[in-house]
C-alpha positions in Angstrom: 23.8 -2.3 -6.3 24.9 -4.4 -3.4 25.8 -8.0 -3.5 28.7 -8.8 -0.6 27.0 -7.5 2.0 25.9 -8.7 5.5 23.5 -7.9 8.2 24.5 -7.3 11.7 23.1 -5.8 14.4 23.1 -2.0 15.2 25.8 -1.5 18.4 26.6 1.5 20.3 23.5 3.3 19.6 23.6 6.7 21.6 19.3 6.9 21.1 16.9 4.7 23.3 13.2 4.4 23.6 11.0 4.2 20.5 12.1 5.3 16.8 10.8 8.9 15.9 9.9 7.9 11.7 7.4 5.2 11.0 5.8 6.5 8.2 6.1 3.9 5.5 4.6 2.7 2.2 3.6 -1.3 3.1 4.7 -3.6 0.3 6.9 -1.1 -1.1 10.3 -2.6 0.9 9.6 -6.4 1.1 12.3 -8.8 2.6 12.3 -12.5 1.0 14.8 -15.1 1.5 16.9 -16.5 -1.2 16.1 -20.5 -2.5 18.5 -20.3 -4.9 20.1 -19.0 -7.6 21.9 -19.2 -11.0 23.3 -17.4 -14.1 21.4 -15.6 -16.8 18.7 -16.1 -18.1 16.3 -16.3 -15.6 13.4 -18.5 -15.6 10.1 -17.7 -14.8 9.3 -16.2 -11.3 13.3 -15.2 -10.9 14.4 -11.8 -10.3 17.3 -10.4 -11.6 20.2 -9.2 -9.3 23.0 -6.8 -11.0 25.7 -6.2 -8.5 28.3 -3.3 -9.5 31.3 -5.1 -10.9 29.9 -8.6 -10.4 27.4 -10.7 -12.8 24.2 -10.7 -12.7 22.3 -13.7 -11.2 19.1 -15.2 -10.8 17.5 -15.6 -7.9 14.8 -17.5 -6.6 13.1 -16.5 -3.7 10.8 -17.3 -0.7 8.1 -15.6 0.4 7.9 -11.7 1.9 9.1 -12.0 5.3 8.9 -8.5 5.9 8.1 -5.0 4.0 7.9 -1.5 4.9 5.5 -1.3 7.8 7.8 -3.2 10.0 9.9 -0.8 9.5 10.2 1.9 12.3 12.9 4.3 11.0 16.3 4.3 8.9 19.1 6.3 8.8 22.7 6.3 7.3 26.3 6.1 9.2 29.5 5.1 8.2 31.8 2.8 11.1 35.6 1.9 10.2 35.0 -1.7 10.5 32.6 -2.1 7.6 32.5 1.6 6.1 29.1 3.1 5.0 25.9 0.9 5.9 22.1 1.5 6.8 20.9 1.0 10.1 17.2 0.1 10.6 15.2 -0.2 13.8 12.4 -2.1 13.1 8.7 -2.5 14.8 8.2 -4.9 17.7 6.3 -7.4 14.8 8.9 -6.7 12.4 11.9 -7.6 14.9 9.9 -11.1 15.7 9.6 -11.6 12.0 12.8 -11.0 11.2 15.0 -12.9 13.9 12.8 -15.9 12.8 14.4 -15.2 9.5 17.6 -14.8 10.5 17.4 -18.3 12.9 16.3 -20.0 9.9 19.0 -18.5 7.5 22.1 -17.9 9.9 24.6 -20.8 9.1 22.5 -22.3 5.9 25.1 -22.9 2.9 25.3 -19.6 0.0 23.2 -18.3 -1.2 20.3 -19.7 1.4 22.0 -17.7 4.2 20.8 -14.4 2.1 18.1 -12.2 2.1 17.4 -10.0 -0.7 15.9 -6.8 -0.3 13.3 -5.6 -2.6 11.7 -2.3 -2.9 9.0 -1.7 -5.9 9.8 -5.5 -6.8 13.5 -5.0 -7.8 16.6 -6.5 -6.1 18.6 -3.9 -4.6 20.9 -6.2 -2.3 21.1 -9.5 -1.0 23.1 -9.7 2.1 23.8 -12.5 4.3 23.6 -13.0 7.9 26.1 -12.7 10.0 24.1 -13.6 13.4 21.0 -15.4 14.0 19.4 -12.9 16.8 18.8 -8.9 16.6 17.9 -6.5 19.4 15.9 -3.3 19.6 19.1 -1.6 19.3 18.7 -2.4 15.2 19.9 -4.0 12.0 23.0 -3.3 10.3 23.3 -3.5 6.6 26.6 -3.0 5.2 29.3 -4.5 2.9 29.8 -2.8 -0.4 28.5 0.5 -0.7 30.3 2.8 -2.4 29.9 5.6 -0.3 27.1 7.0 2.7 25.4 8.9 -0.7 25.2 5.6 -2.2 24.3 3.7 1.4 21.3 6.9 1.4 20.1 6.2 -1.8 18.9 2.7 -1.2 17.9 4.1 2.5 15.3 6.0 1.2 13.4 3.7 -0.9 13.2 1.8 2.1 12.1 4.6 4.3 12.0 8.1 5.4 15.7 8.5 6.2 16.3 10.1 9.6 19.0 12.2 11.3 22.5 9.6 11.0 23.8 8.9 14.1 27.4 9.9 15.1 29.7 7.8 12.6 31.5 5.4 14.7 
């Protein structure tokens, strides 16, 4: 669904204090850093990643650095720097996890400066990183969705979508 597109952390956030959704189905999101990849067909142990008007690839990936019980709430907004995107906050675990992540991916040559993001063990993205270090205030995922329905769709397979903050 996705393939250009980048994390980045959350800015401007009018909320503070502690998400109000954490309901979430563990193992159901997973977040696994790409090893590698190549064209069609894919070898044993790939996964498949079909981008709208892009080809498919193949990636190889790492293990689960995340999944949905780090996860503290999502919601949807659209910003006119980088159009509609999904803005996660995650637990106090799941940040840790994540900026190690992001230390050890931020900078690395493509496509091992990507993440892809899984839910029910399919590729729905695999964006890269556009910092090395996230705050509380959240994670920005952005790039190429075509709109904020498409941006909610793959929002709520990773979570209970909240109220959207104020488009910036």
């Amino acid at each position: 669904m996705l393939f250009a597109a980048v994390f980045a952390a959350c800015g401007g956030s009018s909320s503070s204090g502690s998400p109000s959704t954490t309901a979430q189905t563990a193992g159901r999101f997973e977040v696994r850093p790409v090893i590698g990849q190549n064209p069609q067909p894919c070898r044993v142990g790939q996964l498949l990643l079909a981008p709208v008007h892009q080809s498919a690839v193949c990636l190889t990936l790492g293990a689960t650095a995340l999944n949905g019980a780090d996860v503290a709430s999502v919601s949807v907004s659209s910003q006119s720097t980088d159009g509609a995107g999904i803005d996660m906050r995650l637990t106090t675990d799941g940040l840790t996890r994540f900026n190690a992540l992001a230390r050890r991916l931020y900078g690395a040559p493509s496509p091992m400066d990507e993440a892809a993001l899984l839910v029910d063990g399919r590729v729905f993205s695999a964006p890269r990183f556009n910092i090395d270090h996230f705050d509380a205030t959240g994670i920005r995922i952005s790039g190429s969705f075509a709109s904020e329905a498409d941006a909610r769709h793959v929002a709520s397979a990773i979570g209970p979508v909240t109220a959207s903050p104020t488009s910036r």
